[in-house]
N, C-alpha and C positions, 0 to 999 in steps of 0.2 A: 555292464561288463560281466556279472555274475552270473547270468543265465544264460548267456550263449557259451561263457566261458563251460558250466556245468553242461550243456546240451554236449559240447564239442568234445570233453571227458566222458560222458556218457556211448556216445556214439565210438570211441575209440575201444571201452572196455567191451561194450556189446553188440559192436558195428564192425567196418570196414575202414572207417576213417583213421588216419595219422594220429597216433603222439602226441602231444605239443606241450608245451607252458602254459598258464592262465598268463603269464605273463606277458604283456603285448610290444615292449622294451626289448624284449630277447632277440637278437638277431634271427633271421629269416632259417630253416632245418630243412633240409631233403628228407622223401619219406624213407628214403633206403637207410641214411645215416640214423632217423627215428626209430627205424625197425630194427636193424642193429643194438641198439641201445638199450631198448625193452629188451631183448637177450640179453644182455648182457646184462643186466639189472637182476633179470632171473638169476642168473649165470653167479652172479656176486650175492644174491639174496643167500642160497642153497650153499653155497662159498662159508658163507661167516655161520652158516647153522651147526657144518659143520664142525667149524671152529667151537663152537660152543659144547658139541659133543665131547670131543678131546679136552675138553678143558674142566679139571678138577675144582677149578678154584670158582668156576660159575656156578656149576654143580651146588657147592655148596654156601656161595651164596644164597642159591634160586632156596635151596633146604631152609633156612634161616630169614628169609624175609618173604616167604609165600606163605601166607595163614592154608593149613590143613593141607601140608605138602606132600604128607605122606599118606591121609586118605584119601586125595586125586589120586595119584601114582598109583594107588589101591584097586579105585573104581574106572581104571582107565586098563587096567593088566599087566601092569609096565613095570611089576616087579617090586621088590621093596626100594622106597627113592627113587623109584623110577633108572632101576638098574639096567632095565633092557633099552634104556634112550640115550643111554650114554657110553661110551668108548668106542674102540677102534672097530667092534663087528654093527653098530648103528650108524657109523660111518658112512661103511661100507653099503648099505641098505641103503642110506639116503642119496646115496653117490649111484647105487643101483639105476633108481628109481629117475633122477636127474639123467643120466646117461640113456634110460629107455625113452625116455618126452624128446632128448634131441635126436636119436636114432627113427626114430616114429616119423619125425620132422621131414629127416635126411630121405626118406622110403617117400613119402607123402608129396615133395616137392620136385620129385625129380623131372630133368626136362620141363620146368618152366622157365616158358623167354619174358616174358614181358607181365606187369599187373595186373591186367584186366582179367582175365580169370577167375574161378571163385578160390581153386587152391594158392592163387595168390592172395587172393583177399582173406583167407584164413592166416595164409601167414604175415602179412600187413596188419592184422585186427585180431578184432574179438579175446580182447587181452586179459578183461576177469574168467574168460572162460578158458583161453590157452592154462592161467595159474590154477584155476581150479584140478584141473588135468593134469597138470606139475605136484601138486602138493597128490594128488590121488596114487600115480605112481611111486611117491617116495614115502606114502603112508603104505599102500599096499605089499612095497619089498621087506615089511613088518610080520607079512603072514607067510614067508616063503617056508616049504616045508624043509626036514634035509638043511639046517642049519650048517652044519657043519661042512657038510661036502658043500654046498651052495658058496659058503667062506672060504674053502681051500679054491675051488674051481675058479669064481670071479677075484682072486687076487693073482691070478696067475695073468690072467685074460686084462685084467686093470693097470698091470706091468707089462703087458706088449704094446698095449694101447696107448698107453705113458712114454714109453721110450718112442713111439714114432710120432707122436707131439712135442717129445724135445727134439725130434730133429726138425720136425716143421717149424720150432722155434729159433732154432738156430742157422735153417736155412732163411730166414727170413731175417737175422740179425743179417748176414751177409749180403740180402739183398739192400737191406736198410742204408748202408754202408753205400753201397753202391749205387745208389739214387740220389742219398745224398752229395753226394759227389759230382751226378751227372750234372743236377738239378741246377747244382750253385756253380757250377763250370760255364752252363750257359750263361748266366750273366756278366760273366767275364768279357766279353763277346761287345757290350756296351754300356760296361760300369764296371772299373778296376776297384772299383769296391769289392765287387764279390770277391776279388783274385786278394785281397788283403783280408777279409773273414776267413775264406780257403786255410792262410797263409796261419792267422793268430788259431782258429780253432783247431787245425792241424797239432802246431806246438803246445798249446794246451793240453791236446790228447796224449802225445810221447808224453809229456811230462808228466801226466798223471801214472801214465804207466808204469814208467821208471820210477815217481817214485813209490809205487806200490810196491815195485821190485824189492827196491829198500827196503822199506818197510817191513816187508815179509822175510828181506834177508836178517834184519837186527831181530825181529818180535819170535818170528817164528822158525828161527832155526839157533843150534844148539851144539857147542862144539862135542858132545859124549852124549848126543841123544838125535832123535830125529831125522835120519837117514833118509827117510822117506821127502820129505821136506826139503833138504837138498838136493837130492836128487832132480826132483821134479819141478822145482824152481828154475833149476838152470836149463834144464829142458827145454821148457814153457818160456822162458826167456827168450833162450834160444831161437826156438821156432817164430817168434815174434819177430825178432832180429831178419830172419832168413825170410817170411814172406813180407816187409818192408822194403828190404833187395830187391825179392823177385818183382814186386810190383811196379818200380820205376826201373827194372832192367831193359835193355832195348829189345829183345827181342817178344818181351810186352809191351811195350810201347809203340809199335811199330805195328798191332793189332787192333790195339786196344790206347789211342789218343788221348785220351780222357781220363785214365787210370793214373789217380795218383796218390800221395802220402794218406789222404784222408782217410778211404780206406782202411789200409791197415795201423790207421791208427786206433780206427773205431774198434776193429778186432783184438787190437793190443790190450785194451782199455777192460774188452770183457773178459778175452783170457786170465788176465790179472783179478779179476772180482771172481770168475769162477776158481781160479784157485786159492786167493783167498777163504773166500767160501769152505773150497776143500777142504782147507788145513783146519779151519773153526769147527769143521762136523768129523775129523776126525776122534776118534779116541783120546784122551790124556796120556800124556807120558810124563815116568817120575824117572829122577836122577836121584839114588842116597846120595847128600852130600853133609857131611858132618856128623853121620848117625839120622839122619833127618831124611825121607822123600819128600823130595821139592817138586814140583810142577815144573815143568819147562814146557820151550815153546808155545806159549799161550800172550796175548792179551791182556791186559787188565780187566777190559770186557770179558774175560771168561776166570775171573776171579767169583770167590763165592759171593759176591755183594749181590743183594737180590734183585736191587733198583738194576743195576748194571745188564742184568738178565731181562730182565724185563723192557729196556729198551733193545737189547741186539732180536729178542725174538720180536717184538714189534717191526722194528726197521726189516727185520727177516720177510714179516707176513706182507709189509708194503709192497716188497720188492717181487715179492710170490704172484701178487692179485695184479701189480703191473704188468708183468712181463705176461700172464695168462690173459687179461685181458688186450694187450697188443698185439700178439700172436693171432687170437679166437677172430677179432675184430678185420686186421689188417692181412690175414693170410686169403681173406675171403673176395678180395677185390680184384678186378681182371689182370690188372699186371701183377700183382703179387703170384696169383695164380700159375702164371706162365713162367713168372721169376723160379718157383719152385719145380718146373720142369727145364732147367739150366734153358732157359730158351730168351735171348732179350732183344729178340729180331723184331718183339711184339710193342715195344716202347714207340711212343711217338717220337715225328722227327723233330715236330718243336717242342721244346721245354721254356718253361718264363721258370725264371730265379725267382724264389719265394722261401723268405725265411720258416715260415709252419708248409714244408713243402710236401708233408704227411697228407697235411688235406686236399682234397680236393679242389679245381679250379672251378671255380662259380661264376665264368662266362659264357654259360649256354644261357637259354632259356628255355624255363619249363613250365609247367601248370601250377600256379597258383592255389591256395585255399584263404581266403581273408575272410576272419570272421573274430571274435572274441579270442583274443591271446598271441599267439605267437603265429606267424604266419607257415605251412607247409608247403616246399615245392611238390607238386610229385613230378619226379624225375624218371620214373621207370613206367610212362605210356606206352612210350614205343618199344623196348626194351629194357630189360635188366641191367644193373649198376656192376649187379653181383650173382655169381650163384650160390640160388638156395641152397640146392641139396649140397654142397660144399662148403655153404655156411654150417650147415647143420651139424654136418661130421666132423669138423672142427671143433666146435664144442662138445662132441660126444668125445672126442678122445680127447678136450681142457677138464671133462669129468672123470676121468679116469686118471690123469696125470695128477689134479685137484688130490682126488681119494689117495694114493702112492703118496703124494709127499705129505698131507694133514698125519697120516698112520706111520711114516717115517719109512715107506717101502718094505721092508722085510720085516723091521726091525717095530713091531707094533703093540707086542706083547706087555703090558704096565707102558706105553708112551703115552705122555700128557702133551698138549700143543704149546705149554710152558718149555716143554723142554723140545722145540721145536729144532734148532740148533745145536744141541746134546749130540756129544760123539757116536759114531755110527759108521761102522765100513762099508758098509753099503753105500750109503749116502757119499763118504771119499768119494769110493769108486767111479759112481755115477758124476758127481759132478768132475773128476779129473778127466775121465775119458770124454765128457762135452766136450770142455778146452781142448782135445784133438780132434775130435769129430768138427767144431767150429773152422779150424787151422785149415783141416783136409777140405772143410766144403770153399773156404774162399780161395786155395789155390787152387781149386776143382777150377772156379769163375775161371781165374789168369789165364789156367794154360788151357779150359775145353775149347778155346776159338785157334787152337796150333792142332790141336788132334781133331778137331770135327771143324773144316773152315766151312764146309756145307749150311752147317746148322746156323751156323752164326751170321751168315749172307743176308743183307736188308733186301 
C-alpha cells in the first residue's frame, strides 16, 4: 500500500493526476471537489501566515524559543528581530503576493470547458510546483520598490476588492437561503418528514433571532448612553419583521410557491450576528456614574479578563476563515454562479431532498482512478463542474478581503490580531451597512420576478 500510495502523491505534486488520501477507507472524491480543496488549502495556509504576522505574542515567542534569532533575522535582511516580517505592511506583501498567483490563475484559465487540455492539467496538478510559485510571489512582494506609495496605492485597491467579496458573500448567504428551502420543499412532495424539519428548523431560527434581539437589547444598550445601539437595533429588527411579511405575502406567493418562512429566517439569524458583531467592534462607551467611568453596553466577554479575549478573538478567526472559505469554494459552482446574476431559471426541475444538500449529487457516473488510497472520480471529461477563471478570481478578491480585515481595514496602525475584535468605526460601519446590504439583496430575490417576469420564465 505504501508505494503506490507514495507513486500517486508523487504524481499529484509533479504530474497531472488528482489529490487523494493515502487512505483507502476514505469515501470516493471528484477531481473538481480535490482541486478546489488544494486551493483552498493554499488559500488557508497564506490565511494563518498572515495571522502570525499581526501577531505580537508569536513574535515573541518565535524571539525566545529559536536559538540565534536574531542572527538569522541578521543574515536574512529582515531587520533587527526580524522587523521587516511582521505587522500590518508584511501583510500586506504577503497578501500582495497571494493575490498575484490567483490573478495569474484567473488570466491563465480562461475559457476552459472541459480537462483534457494542458492549462487544465496545470490547474488539476503539478502542486509542489503550483506552491513553489506561491511562496515566490509572496517572497518577491519583499523586494518591491516605493514602499510607501506601493502601501498607500494597494490598500486602497485591497478595499474595493474587499467590499465586492462581501457582497459576493452575502449574495450567496441569500442564495443559501434559498436552496435551502427549495431543496427540502421537494421532499415534501413524498415525505411529510421534510414539511416537519421545514417546520421545527424554521422556529428554531425566529427563535434564535429574537432572542439575540434580547440579548442585545439587555447587554448592549444603555438607558444614558448608546444611542447608536438603539437605534440600530430597532431598525434591524425591524427590517427583519418586514421582509418575514413580505415573504409569505400573497402577492409573493402567487410567484414564487415555494417561498417561505425558512428563508427569512436564515436572513434574521445573520442580521442579528452581524449586528451583533457591530456593536462588539464598536468603540467603548463610558457613563461617570458615582465619580467613577463605568463601561457600558458591553459584555462580559469584553471585559479586561484576558482568557475572555482570547476566546471571542478565536471564535472571531473561526468564523472569519469559515465564511471565506464558503464563499471562495461555493460561489464558484454553476448555479451559484447564475444565482449571483439574480437569474434562477438556470436550477433543475428535479430536486431530491438531502439533508447536506450543499453537496453535490453523486448519481452520475464518471471515470474512476483505483489505485493505492482513496479512489478519484474525474468528473470533468466531458466538461467542467466549474469555472476556472471564476474560481480564480474569487480567491483573488478572498485575498484582499483576507488582507482588509487581519490589518483591521483602515484602522492598521499599532493593530495586533489579538485585538482582532477591538473597537473600530470602520469596522461598525462596514459590518452595519452588510446587514442592509444583506436585507436589500433578499428582497431584491422576492419582488425581481414582479418587475422582470421575463427573466424569471422557465
Amino acid at each position: 500500500m505504501c508505494t503506490p500510495c507514495c507513486i500517486s502523491q508523487l504524481a499529484c505534486c509533479c504530474g497531472t493526476a488528482a489529490c487523494s488520501c493515502c487512505c483507502g477507507c476514505c469515501p470516493q472524491i471528484k477531481q473538481s471537489t480535490s482541486t478546489r480543496i488544494m486551493y483552498a488549502l493554499y488559500f488557508l495556509l497564506v490565511t494563518a501566515v498572515c495571522v502570525i504576522m499581526m501577531s505580537p505574542t508569536v513574535e515573541q515567542q518565535m524571539r525566545d524559543n529559536i536559538p540565534f534569532y536574531s542572527e538569522m533575522c541578521e543574515k536574512m535582511n529582515a531587520g533587527e528581530n526580524c522587523k521587516t516580517l511582521v505587522g500590518y505592511s508584511a501583510v500586506y506583501k504577503v497578501c500582495f503576493g497571494m493575490a498575484c498567483f490567483f490573478f495569474l490563475f484567473a488570466i491563465f484559465t480562461i475559457r476552459i470547458n472541459n480537462s483534457t487540455g494542458c492549462r487544465a492539467a496545470v490547474h488539476n496538478g503539478f502542486w509542489l510546483l503550483k506552491f513553489i510559485v506561491l511562496v515566490a510571489c509572496c517572497a518577491g512582494a519583499f523586494f518591491i520598490p516605493e514602499e510607501e506609495i506601493f502601501l498607500e496605492v494597494w490598500r486602497y485597491i485591497a478595499a474595493t476588492g474587499g467590499f465586492f467579496f462581501l457582497l459576493i458573500q452575502l449574495r450567496l448567504l441569500v442564495e443559501f437561503a434559498h436552496r435551502w428551502n427549495t431543496n427540502w420543499s421537494s421532499g415534501v412532495e413524498y415525505n411529510r418528514l421534510w414539511y416537519a424539519a421545514l417546520a421545527f428548523v424554521t422556529l428554531m431560527l425566529f427563535s434564535g433571532a429574537v432572542a439575540a434581539l434580547v440579548f442585545m437589547g439587555v447587554f448592549y444598550t444603555d438607558p444614558e448612553a448608546c444611542l447608536l445601539n438603539k437605534i440600530f437595533l430597532g431598525i434591524n429588527g425591524s427590517l427583519c419583521l418586514i421582509v418575514s411579511l413580505l415573504a409569505i405575502s400573497p402577492c409573493i406567493q402567487k410567484l414564487q410557491p415555494t417561498t417561505s418562512l425558512l428563508q427569512p429566517g436564515v436572513i434574521s439569524v445573520y442580521v442579528m450576528y452581524l449586528t451583533f458583531s457591530a456593536f462588539t467592534s464598536k468603540p467603548k462607551e463610558f457613563v461617570e456614574r458615582n465619580g467613577v467611568n463605568t463601561t457600558v453596553c458591553v459584555f462580559f466577554f469584553n471585559s479586561e479578563t484576558e482568557s475572555d479575549k482570547k476566546i471571542v478573538t478565536g471564535f472571531g478567526t473561526v468564523i472569519l476563515f469559515v465564511c471565506i472559505l464558503y464563499s471562495c469554494l461555493t460561489s464558484t459552482t454553476r448555479r451559484s454562479s447564475a444565482a449571483l446574476r439574480v437569474c434562477r431559471n438556470s436550477e433543475p426541475a428535479t430536486e431530491r431532498a438531502r439533508c447536506c444538500f450543499c453537496f453535490g449529487d453523486d448519481t452520475d457516473e464518471y471515470d474512476e482512478k483505483h489505485g493505492g488510497g482513496q479512489n478519484v472520480m474525474y468528473d470533468e471529461r466531458e466538461g467542467t463542474i466549474y469555472s476556472y477563471s471564476y474560481f480564480h478570481s474569487v480567491f483573488f478578491l478572498g485575498s484582499l478581503y483576507v488582507m482588509m480585515t487581519v490589518t483591521n481595514w483602515f484602522h492598521y496602525d499599532g493593530h495586533k490580531i489579538e485585538k482582532l475584535l477591538d473597537g473600530s468605526w470602520s469596522v461598525f460601519w462596514i459590518k452595519m451597512v452588510s446587514c442592509w446590504v444583506c436585507l436589500v439583496l433578499y428582497i431584491g430575490t422576492l419582488v425581481a420576478p414582479i418587475l422582470c417576469p421575463k427573466r424569471f420564465m422557465a
